[in-house]
C-alpha positions in Angstrom: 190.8 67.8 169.2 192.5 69.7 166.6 196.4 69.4 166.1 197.8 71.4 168.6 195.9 68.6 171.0 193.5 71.8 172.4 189.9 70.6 172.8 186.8 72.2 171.2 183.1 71.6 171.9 181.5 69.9 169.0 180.3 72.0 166.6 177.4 70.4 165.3 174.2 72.5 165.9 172.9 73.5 162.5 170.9 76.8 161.3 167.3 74.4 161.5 168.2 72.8 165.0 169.1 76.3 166.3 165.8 77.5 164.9 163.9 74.9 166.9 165.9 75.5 170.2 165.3 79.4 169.9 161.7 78.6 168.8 161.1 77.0 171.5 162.2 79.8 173.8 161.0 82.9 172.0 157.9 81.3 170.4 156.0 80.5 173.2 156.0 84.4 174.0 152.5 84.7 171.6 151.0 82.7 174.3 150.3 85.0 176.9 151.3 88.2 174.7 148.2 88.9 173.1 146.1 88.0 176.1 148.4 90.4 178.2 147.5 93.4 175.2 144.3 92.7 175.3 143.9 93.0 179.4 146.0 96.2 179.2 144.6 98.0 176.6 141.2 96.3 174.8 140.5 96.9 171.7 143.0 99.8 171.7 145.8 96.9 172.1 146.4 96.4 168.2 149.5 99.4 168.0 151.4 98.4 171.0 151.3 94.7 169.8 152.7 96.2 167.0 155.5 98.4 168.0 156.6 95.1 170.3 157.3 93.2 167.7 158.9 95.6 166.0 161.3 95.8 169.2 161.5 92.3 168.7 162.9 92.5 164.8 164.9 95.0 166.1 166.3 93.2 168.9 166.6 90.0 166.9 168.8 91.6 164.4 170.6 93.1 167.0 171.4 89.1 168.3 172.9 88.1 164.6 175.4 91.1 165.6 176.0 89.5 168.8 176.4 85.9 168.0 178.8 87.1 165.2 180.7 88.6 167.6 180.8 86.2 170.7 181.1 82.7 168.4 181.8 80.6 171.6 178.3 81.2 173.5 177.4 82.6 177.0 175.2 85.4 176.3 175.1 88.4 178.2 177.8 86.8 180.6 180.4 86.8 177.7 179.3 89.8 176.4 179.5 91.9 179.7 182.8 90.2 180.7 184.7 92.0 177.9 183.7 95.1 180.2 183.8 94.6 183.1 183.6 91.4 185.6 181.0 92.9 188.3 179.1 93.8 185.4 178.8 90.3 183.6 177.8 89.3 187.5 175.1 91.4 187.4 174.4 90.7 183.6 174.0 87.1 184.3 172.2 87.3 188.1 169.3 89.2 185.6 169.6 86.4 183.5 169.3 84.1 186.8 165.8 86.1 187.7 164.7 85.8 183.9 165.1 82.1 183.9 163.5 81.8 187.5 160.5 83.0 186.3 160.8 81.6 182.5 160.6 78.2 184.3 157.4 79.4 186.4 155.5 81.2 184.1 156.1 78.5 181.5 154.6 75.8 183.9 151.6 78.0 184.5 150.8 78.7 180.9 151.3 75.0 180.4 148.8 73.5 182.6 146.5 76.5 181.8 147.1 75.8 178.1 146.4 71.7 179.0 142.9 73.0 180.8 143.5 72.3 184.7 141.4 74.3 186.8 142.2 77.4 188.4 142.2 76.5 191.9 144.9 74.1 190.8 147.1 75.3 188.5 149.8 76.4 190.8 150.4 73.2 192.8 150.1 71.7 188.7 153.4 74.1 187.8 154.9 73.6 190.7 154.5 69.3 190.0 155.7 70.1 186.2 158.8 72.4 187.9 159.3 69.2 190.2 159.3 66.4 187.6 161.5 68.4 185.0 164.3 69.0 187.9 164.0 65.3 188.7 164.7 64.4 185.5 167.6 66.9 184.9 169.4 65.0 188.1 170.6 62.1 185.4 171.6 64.4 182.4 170.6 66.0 179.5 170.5 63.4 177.4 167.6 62.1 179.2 166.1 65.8 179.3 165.5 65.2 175.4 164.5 69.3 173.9 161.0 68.6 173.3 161.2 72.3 171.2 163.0 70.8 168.6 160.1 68.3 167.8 157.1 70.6 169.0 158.4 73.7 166.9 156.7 72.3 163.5 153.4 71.0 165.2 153.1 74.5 166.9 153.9 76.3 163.7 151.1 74.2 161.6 148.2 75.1 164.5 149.5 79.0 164.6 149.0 78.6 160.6 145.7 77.1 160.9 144.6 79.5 163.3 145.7 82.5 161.0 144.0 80.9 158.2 140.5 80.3 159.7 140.4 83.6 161.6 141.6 85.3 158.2 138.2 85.3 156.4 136.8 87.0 159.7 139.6 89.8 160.0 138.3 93.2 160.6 139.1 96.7 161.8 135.7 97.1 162.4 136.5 96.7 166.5 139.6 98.3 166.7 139.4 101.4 169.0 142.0 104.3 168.9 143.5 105.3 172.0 142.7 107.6 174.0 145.4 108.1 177.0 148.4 110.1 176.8 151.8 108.6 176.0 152.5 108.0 179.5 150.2 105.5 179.7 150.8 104.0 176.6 154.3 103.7 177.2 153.1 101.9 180.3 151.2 99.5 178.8 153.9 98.8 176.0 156.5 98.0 179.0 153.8 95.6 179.9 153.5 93.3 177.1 157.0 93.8 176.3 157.7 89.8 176.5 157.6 89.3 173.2 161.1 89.8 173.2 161.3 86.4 175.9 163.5 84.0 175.1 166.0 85.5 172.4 169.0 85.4 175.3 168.9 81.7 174.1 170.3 82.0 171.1 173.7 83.4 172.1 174.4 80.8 174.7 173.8 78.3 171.7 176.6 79.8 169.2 179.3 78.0 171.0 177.9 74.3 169.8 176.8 75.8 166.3 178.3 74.5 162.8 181.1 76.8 161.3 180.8 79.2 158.4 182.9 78.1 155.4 186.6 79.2 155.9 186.4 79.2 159.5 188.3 77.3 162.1 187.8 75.7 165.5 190.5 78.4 166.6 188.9 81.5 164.8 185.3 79.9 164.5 182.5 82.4 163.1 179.0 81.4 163.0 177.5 84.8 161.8 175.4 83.0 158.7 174.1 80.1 161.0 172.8 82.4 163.9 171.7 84.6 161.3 169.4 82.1 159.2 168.0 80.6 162.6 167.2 84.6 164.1 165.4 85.6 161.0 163.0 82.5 160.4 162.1 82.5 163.8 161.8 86.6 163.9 160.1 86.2 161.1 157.4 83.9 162.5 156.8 85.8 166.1 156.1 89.3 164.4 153.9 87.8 161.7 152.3 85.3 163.8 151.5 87.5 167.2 150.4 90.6 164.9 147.9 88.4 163.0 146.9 86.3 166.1 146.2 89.9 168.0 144.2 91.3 165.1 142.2 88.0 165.1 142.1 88.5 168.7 140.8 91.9 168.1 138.1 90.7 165.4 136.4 89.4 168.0 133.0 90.9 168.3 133.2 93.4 172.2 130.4 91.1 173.3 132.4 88.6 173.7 135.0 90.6 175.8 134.1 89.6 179.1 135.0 86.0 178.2 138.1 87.2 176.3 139.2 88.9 179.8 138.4 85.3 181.6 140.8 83.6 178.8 143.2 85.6 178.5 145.4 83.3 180.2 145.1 80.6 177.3 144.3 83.3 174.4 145.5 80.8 171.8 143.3 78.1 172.7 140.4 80.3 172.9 141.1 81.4 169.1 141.5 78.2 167.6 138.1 77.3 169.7 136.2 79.7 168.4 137.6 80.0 164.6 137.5 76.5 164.2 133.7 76.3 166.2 132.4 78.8 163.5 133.8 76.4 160.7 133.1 73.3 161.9 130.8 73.5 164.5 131.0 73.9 168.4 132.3 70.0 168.7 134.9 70.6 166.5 135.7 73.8 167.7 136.5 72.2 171.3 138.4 69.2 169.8 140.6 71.6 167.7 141.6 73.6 171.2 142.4 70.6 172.9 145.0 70.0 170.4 146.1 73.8 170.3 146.3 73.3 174.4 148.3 70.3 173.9 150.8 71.7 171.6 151.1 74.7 172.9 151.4 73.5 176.4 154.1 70.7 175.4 155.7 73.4 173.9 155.7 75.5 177.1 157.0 72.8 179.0 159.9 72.3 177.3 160.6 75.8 178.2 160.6 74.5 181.5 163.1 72.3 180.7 164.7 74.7 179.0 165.0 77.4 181.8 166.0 75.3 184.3 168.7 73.7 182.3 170.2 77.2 182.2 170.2 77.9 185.0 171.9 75.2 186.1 174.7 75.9 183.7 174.6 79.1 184.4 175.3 78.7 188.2 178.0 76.4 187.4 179.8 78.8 184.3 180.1 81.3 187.3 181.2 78.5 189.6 183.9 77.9 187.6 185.1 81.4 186.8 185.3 81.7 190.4 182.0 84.2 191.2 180.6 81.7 193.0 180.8 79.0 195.7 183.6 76.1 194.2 180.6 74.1 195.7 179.1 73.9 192.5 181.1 72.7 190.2 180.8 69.2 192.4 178.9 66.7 190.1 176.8 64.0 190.6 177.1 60.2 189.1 175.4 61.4 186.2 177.6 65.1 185.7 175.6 67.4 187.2 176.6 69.9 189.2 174.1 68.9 192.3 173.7 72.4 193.9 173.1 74.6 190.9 170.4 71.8 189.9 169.0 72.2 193.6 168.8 75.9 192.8 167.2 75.7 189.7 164.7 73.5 191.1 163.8 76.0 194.2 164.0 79.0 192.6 161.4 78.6 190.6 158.9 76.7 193.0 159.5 79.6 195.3 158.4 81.6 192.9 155.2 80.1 191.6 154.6 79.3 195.5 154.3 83.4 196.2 152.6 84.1 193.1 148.8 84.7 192.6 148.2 84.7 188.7 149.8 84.7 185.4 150.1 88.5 185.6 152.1 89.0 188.4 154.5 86.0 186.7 154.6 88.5 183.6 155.1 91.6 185.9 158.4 89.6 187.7 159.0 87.9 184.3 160.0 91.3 182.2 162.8 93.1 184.6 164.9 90.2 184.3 164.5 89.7 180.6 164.8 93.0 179.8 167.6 93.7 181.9 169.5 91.2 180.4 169.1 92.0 176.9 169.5 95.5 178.0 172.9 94.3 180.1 174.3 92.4 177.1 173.5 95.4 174.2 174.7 97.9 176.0 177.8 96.2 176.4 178.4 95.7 172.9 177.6 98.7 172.1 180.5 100.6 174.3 182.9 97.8 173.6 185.2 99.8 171.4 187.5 96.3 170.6 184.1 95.0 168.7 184.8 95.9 164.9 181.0 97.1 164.7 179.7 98.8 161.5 178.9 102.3 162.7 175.1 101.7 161.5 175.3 98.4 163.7 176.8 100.2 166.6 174.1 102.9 166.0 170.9 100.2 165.7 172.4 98.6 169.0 172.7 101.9 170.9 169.3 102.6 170.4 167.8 99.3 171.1 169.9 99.7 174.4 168.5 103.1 175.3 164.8 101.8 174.5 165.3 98.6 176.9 166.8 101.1 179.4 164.2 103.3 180.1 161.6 99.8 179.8 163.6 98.3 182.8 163.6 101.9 185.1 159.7 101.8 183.5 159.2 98.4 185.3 161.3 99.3 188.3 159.2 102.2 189.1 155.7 101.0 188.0 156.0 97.3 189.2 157.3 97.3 193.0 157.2 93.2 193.2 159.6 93.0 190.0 161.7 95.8 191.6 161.8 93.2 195.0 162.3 90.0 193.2 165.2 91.7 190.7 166.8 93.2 194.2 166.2 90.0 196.0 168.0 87.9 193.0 170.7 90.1 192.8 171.4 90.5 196.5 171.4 86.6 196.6 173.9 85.9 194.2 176.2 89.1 195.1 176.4 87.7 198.3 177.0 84.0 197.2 180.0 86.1 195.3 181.2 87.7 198.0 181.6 84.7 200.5 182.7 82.5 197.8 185.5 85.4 196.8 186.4 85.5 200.7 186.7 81.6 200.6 189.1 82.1 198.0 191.2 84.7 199.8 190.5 87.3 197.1 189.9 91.0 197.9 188.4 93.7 195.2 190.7 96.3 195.2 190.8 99.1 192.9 194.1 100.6 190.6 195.0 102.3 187.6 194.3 101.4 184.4 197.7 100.6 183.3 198.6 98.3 186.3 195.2 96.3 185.4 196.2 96.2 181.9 199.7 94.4 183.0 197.9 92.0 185.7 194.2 91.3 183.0 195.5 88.3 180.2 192.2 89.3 178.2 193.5 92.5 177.9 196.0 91.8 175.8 195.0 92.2 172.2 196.0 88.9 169.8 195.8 86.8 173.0 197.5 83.3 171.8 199.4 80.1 173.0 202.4 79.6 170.8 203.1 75.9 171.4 204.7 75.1 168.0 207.5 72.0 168.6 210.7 73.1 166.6 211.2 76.6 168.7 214.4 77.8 170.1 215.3 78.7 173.7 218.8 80.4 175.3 219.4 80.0 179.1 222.1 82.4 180.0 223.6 80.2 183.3 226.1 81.0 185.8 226.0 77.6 187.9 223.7 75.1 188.8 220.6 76.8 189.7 217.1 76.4 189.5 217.0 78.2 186.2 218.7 75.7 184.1 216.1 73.1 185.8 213.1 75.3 184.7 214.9 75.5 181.2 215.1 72.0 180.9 211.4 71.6 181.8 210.6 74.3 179.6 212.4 72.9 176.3 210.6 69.7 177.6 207.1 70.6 177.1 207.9 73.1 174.0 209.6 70.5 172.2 212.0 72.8 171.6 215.9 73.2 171.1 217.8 74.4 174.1 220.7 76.7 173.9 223.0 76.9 177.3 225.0 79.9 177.7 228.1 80.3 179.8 229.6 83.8 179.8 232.7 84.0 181.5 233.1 87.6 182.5 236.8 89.4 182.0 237.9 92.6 183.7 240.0 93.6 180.4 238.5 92.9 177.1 240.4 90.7 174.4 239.9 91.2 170.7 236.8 90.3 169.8 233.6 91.5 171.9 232.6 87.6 171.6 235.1 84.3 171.9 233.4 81.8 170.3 233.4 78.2 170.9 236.3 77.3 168.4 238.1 80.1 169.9 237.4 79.2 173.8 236.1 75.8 175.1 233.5 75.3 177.8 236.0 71.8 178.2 238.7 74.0 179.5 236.5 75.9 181.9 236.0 73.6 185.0 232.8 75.9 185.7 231.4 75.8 182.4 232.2 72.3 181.9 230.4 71.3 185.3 228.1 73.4 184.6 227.3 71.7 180.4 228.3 68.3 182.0 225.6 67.9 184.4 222.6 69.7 181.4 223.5 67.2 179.3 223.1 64.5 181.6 219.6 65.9 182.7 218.9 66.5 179.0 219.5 63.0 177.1 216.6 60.8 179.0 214.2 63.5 178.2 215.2 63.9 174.9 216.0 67.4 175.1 218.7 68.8 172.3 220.7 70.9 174.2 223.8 73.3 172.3 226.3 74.3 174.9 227.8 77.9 174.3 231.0 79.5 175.5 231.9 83.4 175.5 234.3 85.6 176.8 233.7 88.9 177.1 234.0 91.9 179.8 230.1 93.0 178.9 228.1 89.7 179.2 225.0 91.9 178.5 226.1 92.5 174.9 227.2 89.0 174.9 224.0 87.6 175.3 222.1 89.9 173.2 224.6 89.3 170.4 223.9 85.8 170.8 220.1 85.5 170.8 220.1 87.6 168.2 222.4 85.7 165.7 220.5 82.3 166.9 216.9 83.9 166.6 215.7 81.9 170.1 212.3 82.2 171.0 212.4 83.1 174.3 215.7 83.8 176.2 215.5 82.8 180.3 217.5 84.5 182.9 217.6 83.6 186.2 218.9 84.5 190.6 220.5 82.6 192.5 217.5 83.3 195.1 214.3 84.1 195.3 215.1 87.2 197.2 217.7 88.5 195.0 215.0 88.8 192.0 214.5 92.6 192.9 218.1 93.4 192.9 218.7 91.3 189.4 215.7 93.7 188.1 217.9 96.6 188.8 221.2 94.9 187.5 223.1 96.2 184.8 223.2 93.0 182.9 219.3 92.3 182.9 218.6 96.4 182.5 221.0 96.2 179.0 219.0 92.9 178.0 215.4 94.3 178.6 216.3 97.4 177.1 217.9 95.8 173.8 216.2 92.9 173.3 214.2 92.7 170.1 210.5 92.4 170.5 210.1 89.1 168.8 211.8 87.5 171.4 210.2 87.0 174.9 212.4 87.7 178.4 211.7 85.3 181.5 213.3 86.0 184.4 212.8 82.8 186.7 214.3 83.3 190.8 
């Protein structure tokens, strides 16, 4: 809590923690990259591996842009919201389809990586999708992020791999390509994955540590994100380029079997490499440890994925774009139905699909949607003080992941039908919860949406300082000087109470002040001060009673606030119905019109 009494999320996610928890997203994307290049495009696969992780640097810097921008998390959802609220909708339902299928595909890997047999590996994922729900029902803190203590062990076996396959690296096997870039471009949409899991790391900015000189109220986090984007960056182009030309090394007689294990690529390298070290034995005991890693690893994406969802579901929830049913928590604080969701989703998934490549197929329309949803969005927000080199890098990246998504929509029909069926789902879980809430979309000009949209207004910020000063102009005992009261109350602030008492003929002087005209002698003033003081004293409330005279109260007031330097001056009706005539009164007219700009109006009926 800082000293205005708002509350903040801890800040206390450091550069190397943030590392892990993106690692453990974005990492595991080597494990079923290569194999994927390799079924796409053989020995022809080394260039597109390499011009996806370029697309992955690129997009990587592009998410220390981001982060720097959007210091309080939510991804693609914040990011789109500054647009446009339909937008972040859609932004985050592709984020809801990514995760769905991060949390299947991750099980499948895992129990391919751990060496269950075929015929059982989907009702395996679907057990691991079961247990890691069940133990999300009683919290986080029992859900543990197994990436944070698996990120070093899998780092040390992608190491060792590299360094026994490096003695053995050739070009000798590598085969140009021979098929037009139509193809190719096809192909490079397909193992596009490589970019998984880097969405992660802006929904994590709003629990990371502070740069120096920044403030829970102005936080940045620019040189934390930054430090955890490159080292992991760093290690997924380095380590899935090297893995894929080991991959590649790999004499073609061996292909067939390459084809079978593509699935679990990873293990199959560390088999072999170590095997022609050390011997066959050796060889098999080193890829059970590279399954077991690895597949850890991929299971606390599993964890990971369905954990976002779940907050995901209920962020929405909250902002009202979806049912208020879920924000209801358990015993343990979790929101029940999003946690039901995350759980089904996923098992409904894995229950319809028929091999790690179709997973893939569904996996990239929602991750590249997202990243596309959430770049794009930067990139036209003109409030975002973006270099123009930065706005330029972002623009591209956005127009590359543009044309991969309508690539995927138009050569992958199943990821087309799972994106519209995710969509459609949550639009219409929008829709009824909006209806619920008696809201309709309507449409209007931009400058009526600009009165009526509070993040609109540039230099949004509470001003809740005790010591301020407030004038209530009053003319009986209305509901005004009540709200005043209350007002002054929760400002901690002084109170000013004018009485004007209006003449036909003016005297000299435009204003009587009070040594020259006493509220005491005017029994409507004085029942008027009387009865504000009374209210005033229990709730300690300083109140300064003021008298005029004057035949232009307008003026008066003006005058007044002016002199005093109030805060806020409040003017009020008599009723509620008269609120539209006092608009058009002379008094309130000559007020609004004259009143300087660091003082705010209210106008309570």
């Amino acid at each position: 809590m800082n000293e205005s009494g708002l509350l903040h999320r801890p800040r206390n996610l450091d550069w190397r923690r943030a590392a892990a928890l993106l690692y453990g997203d974005w990492g595991t994307s080597k494990a079923y990259v290569i194999g994927l290049a390799f079924v796409a495009a053989g020995y022809a696969a080394l260039p597109l591996i390499v011009a996806v992780c370029l697309l992955a640097a690129l997009v990587g810097y592009c998410y220390t842009v981001v982060c720097r921008e959007f210091p309080d998390g939510g991804g693609v959802y914040s990011a789109a919201r500054h647009q446009s609220r339909f937008l972040a909708v859609m932004g985050a339902l592709l984020l809801v389809a990514n995760m769905t299928v991060t949390a299947a595909l991750s099980g499948w890997a895992a129990v391919t990586y751990f060496g269950l047999p075929a015929g059982w590996v989907r009702y395996g994922t679907m057990v691991v999708i079961g247990l890691i729900g069940a133990v999300n029902f009683f919290g986080p803190k029992h859900t543990g992020s197994l990436a944070t203590f698996l990120a070093v062990p899998m780092v040390l076996v992608v190491v060792l791999i590299i360094l026994l396959s490096a003695p053995r690296l050739t070009t000798a096997y590598l085969e140009p390509t021979h098929d037009t870039f139509l193809h190719n471009w096809v192909a490079f949409v397909g193992i596009i994955l490589a970019l998984s899991g880097v969405e992660a790391i802006a929904n994590l900015t709003g629990v990371m540590k502070l740069d120096p000189g920044s403030t829970p109220e102005r936080p940045r986090v620019a040189g934390t994100a930054r430090r955890a984007i490159a080292v992991v960056a760093l290690e997924v182009v380095l380590a899935t380029v090297l893995l894929g030309w080991a991959m590649l090394s790999l004499p073609p007689a061996m292909a067939p079997v390459m084809k079978e294990r593509w699935e679990d690529m990873v293990r199959f390298l560390g088999e072999h490499y170590a095997g022609l070290w050390f011997g066959p034995w050796v060889g098999r005991a080193f890829g059970v440890l590279v399954g077991l890693v690895v597949g850890l690893l991929l299971v606390s994406a599993v964890n990971t994925a369905i954990g976002a969802l779940i907050g995901l579901f209920y962020m929405m929830a909250r902002d009202g774009e979806m049912p208020r049913a879920f924000t209801r928590l358990n015993r343990h604080g979790v929101p029940w139905l999003p946690l039901l969701l995350a759980m089904l989703l996923p098992l409904a998934t894995t229950a319809v699909a028929t091999d790690l490549e179709m997973l893939a197929g569904l996996y990239a329309i929602g991750v590249v949607g997202a990243i596309a949803v959430n770049l794009g969005s930067c990139t036209f927000n003109r409030r975002l003080e973006l270099r123009w080199y930065e706005r330029a890098v972002m623009g591209f990246a956005f127009l590359v992941l543009f044309a991969a998504e309508l690539t995927i929509a138009k050569t992958k029909p199943d990821a087309l039908f799972f994106a519209v069926c995710v969509v459609g789902f949550g639009l219409s879980l929008r829709f009824w919860a909006q209806r619920r809430a008696g809201l309709r979309t309507v449409v209007v000009a931009e400058p009526v949406a600009a009165m009526v949209a509070p993040e609109e207004v540039p230099g949004f910020e509470l001003k809740l300082n005790p010591g301020q000063n407030l004038m209530v102009a009053a003319r009986g005992l209305t509901r005004v000087l009540r709200f005043a009261l209350e007002e002054a109350r929760f400002r901690q602030a002084n109170l000013y109470v004018l009485y004007v008492k209006e003449i036909a003929v003016a005297p000299p002087g435009r204003v009587s002040l009070p040594e020259k005209a006493r509220w005491q002698d005017d029994p409507d003033a004085a029942r008027i001060m009387t009865a504000v003081l009374a209210q005033a004293q229990p709730i300690g409330v300083r109140v300064v009673p003021l008298y005029a005279v004057s035949d232009n109260p307008a003026a008066t007031i003006l005058d007044l606030a002016a002199t005093i330097g109030v805060d806020m001056l409040i003017l009020g009706a008599r009723h509620r119905r008269t609120l539209a005539q006092l608009f058009k009164g002379d008094v309130v007219n000559e007020v609004a019109r004259h009143l300087p700009e660091n003082i705010e109006l209210v106008i309570h009926g």
